[in-house]
C-alpha positions in Angstrom: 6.5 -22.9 16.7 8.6 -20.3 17.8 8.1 -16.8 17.3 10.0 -14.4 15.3 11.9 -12.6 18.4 12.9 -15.7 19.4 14.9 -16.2 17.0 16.0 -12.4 17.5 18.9 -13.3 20.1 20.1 -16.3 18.5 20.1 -14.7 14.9 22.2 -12.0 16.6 24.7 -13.8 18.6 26.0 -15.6 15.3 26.1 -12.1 13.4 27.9 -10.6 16.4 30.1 -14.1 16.3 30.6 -13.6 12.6 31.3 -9.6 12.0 33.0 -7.8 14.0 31.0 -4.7 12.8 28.0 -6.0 14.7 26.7 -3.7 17.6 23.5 -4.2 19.3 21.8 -1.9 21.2 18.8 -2.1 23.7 16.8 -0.2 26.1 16.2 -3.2 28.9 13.6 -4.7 26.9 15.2 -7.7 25.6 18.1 -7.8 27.5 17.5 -11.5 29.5 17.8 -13.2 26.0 21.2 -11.5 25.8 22.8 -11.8 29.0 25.1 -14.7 27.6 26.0 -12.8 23.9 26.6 -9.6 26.9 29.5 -11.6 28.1 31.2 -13.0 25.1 30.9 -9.8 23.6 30.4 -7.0 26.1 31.9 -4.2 23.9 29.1 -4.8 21.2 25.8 -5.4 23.3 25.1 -2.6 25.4 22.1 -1.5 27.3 20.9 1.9 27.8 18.4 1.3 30.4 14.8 2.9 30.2 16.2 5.9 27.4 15.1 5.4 24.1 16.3 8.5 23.1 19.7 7.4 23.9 18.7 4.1 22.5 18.5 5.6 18.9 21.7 8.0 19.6 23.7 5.6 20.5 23.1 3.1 17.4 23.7 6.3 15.6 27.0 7.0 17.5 28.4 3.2 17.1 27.5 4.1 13.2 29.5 7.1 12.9 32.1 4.9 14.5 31.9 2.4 11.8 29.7 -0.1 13.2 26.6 -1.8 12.1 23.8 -0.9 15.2 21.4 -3.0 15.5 18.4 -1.2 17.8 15.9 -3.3 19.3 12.7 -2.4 21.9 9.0 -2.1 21.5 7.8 -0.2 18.3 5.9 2.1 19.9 9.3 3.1 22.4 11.8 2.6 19.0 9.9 4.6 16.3 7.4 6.5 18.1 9.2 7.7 21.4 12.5 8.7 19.6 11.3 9.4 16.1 13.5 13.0 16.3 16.3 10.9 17.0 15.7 9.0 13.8 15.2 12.0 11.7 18.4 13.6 12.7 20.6 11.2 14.1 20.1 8.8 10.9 18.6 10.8 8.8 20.2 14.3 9.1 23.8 12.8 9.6 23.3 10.0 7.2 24.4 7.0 9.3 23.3 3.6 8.6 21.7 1.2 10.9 19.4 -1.7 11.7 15.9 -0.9 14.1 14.1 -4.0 15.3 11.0 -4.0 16.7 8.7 -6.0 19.0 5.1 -5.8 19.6 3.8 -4.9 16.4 0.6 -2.7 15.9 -1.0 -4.5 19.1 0.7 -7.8 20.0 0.6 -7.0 23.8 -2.9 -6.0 24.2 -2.5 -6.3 28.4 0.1 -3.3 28.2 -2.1 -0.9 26.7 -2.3 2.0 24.1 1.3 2.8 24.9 2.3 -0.8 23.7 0.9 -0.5 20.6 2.4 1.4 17.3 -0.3 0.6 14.6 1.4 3.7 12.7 4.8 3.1 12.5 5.6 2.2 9.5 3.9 5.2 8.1 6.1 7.2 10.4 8.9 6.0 8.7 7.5 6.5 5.4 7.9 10.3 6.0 11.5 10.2 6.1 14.0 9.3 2.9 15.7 5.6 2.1 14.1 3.2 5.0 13.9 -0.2 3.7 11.4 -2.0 5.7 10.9 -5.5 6.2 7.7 -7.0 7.5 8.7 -11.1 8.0 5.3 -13.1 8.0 6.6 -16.2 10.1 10.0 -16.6 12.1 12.1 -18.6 9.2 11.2 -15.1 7.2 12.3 -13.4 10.1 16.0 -15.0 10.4 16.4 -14.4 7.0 15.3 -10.8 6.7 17.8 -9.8 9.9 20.3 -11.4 7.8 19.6 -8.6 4.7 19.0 -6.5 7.0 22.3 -6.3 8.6 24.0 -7.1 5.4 22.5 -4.0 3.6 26.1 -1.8 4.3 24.9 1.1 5.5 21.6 1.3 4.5 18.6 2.3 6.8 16.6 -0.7 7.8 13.6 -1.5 9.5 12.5 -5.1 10.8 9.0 -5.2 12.3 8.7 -8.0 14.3 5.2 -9.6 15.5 4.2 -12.8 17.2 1.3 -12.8 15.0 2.7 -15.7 11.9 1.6 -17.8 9.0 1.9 -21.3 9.3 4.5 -21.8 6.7 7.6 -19.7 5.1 8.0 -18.5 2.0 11.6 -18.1 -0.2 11.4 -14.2 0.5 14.2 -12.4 -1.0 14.6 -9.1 0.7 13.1 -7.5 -2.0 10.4 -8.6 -4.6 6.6 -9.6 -3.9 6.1 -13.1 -4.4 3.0 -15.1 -6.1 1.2 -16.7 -4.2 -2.3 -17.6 -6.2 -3.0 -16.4 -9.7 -6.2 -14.8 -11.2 -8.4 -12.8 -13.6 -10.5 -10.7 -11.0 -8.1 -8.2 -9.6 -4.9 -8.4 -7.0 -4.5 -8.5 -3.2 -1.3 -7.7 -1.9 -0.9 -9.3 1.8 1.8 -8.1 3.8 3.5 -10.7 6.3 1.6 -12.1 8.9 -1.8 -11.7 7.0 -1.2 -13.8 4.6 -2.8 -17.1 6.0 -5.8 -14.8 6.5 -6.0 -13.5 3.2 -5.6 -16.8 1.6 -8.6 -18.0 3.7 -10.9 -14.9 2.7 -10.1 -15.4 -0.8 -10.6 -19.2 -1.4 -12.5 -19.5 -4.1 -11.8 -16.1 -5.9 -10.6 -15.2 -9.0 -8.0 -13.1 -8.0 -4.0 -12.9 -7.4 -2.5 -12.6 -4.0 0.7 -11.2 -4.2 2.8 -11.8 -0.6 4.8 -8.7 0.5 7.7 -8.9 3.1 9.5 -6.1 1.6 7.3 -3.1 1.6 9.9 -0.5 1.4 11.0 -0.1 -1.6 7.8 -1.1 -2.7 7.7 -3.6 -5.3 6.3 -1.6 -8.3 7.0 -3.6 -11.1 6.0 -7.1 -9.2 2.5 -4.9 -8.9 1.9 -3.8 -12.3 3.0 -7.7 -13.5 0.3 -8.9 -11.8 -1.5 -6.3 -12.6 -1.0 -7.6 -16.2 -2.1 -5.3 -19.4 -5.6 -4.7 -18.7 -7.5 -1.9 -18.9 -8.0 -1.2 -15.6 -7.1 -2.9 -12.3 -8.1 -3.2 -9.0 -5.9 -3.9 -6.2 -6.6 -4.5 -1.9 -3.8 -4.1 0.3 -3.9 -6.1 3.4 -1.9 -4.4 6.0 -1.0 -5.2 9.4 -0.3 -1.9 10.3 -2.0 1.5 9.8 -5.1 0.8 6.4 -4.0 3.5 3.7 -0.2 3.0 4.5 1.0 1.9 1.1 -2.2 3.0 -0.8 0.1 6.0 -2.1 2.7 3.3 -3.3 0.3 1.1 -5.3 -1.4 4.7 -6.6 2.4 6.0 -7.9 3.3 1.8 -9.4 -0.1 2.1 -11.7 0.2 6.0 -12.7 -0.6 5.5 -16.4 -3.0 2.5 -15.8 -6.9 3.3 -14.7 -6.9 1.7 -11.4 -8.8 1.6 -8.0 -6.6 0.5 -4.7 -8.4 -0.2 -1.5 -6.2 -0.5 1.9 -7.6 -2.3 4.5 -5.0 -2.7 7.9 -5.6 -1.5 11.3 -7.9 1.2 11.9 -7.1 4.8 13.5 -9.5 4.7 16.6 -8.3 3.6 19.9 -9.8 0.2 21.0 -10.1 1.0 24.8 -11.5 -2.9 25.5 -7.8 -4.5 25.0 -9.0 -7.6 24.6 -7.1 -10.6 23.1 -4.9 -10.1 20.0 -7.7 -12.4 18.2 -10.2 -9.7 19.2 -7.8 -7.0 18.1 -8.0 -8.6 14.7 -11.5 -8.8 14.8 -12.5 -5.5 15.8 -10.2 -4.2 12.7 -11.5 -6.5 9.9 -8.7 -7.7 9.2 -9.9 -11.7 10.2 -10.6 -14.2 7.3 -14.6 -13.7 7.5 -14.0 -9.8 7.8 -12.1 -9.7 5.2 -13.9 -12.2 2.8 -16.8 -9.5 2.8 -14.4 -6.5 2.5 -12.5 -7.6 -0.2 -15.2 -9.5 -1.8 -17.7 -6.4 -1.6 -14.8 -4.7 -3.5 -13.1 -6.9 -6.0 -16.6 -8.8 -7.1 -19.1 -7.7 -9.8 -21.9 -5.9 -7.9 -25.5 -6.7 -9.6 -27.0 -3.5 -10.8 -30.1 -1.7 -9.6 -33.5 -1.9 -10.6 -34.7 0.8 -12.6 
């Protein structure tokens, strides 16, 4: 299977083919998978070299022009590095554009701590009207570019990983979707975790919602599987920063008595790099990890002796 940057370039040369609108931006990262799409198109593909501040100023620039940007590098170098850029040159002015990221929270383990942007999509979740996309196998991945750059002038986040399920799903850009129904509380997975989570829970009686589109999160797709009960309880499986959408889930169930855990990647710095698999481990966030996590959590707990 290909993964979902693959399909990055290709996805892009046909919107480029297709609207003249279409910019994209890059910071030499990327830019072999362009060099044909540099020549039919050379006014709409430019590359800023090693400046990701510039990166993120010039999307911003070809969107006061009236373009569509699309801004692609690293997360860590398109969020993290330039993340003034985003606040004011998006933000402050109001422009509209497309970032696209690579290399997820650690999906290049060989390139360090400065590869690796576990926190990025709580970065974003500081600022005002990002929708973010988090595709969970490379079909989801075409399709979310697609809304993406289709959203006018909307602020839009794509966070790419080479981490994927084994199967799409018919994501829509905007609601969660069903994935398993039951009685015993809900776990939301986001993207790529979801062959995991369906693994840990085998055999539970709980829902799993899947979640591609986690900004705006899907409130009212929570609270329906949520259902009118009492109480609920809800697990968030994150590939990215635990806690991230724990606020999110807290505001959807305001008037219901609830309990929301977030598991995702942890905040301490694994110095042993490792594989990605052992990346995944080391966080909990494997199918046996997160049997016991979610289990512990979800599952009537016998009471103590007296």
């Amino acid at each position: 299977m290909d993964t979902m940057r693959d399909r990055f370039a290709p996805v892009m040369a046909r919107l480029l083919d297709e609207d003249p609108r279409v910019a994209v931006v890059l910071a030499e990262i990327g830019k072999d998978a362009f060099k044909e799409v540099m020549r039919t198109h050379p006014d709409r593909v430019i590359n800023v070299g090693i400046r990701e501040q510039l990166l993120v100023g010039a999307g911003a620039g070809l969107a006061l022009a009236g373009l569509r940007p699309v801004v692609h590098t690293f997360a860590s170098f398109l969020v993290e590095r330039p993340f003034e850029q985003i606040k004011l040159d998006f933000g402050h002015q109001g422009m509209g554009g497309v970032l696209v990221s690579a290399g997820a929270s650690f999906d290049w383990p060989e390139g360090g701590f400065t590869h690796m942007a576990p926190g990025d999509v709580a970065l974003l979740d500081t600022l005002d009207g990002w929708t973010v996309h988090v595709p969970g196998h490379p079909d989801e991945a075409e399709t979310l570019l697609r809304h993406a750059v289709a959203a006018g002038d909307d602020t839009v986040y794509v966070r790419l990983s080479t981490q994927a399920n084994a199967a799409p799903m018919p994501v829509d850009g905007a609601r969660f979707l069903t994935v398993r129904e039951g009685r015993g509380g809900v776990v939301v997975a986001v993207g790529p975790v979801l062959d995991q989570v369906l693994a840990a829970t085998e055999g539970m009686d709980v829902t799993v919602l899947y979640a591609t589109t986690v900004r705006p999160f899907d409130a009212e797709g929570l609270r329906r599987a949520v259902g009118g009960g009492v109480a609920a309880d809800v697990v968030l499986v994150e590939p990215y920063l635990a806690g991230t959408s724990t606020a999110a889930a807290n505001d959807a169930l305001v008037d219901v008595p609830h309990r929301v855990l977030g598991l995702g990647v942890g905040r301490a710095e694994l110095r042993r790099y490792g594989r990605v698999d052992e990346h995944v481990r080391a966080h909990g966030l494997d199918a046996g990890s997160l049997r016991g996590r979610i289990g512990g959590f979800l599952l009537p707990q016998p009471r103590p002796l007296p």
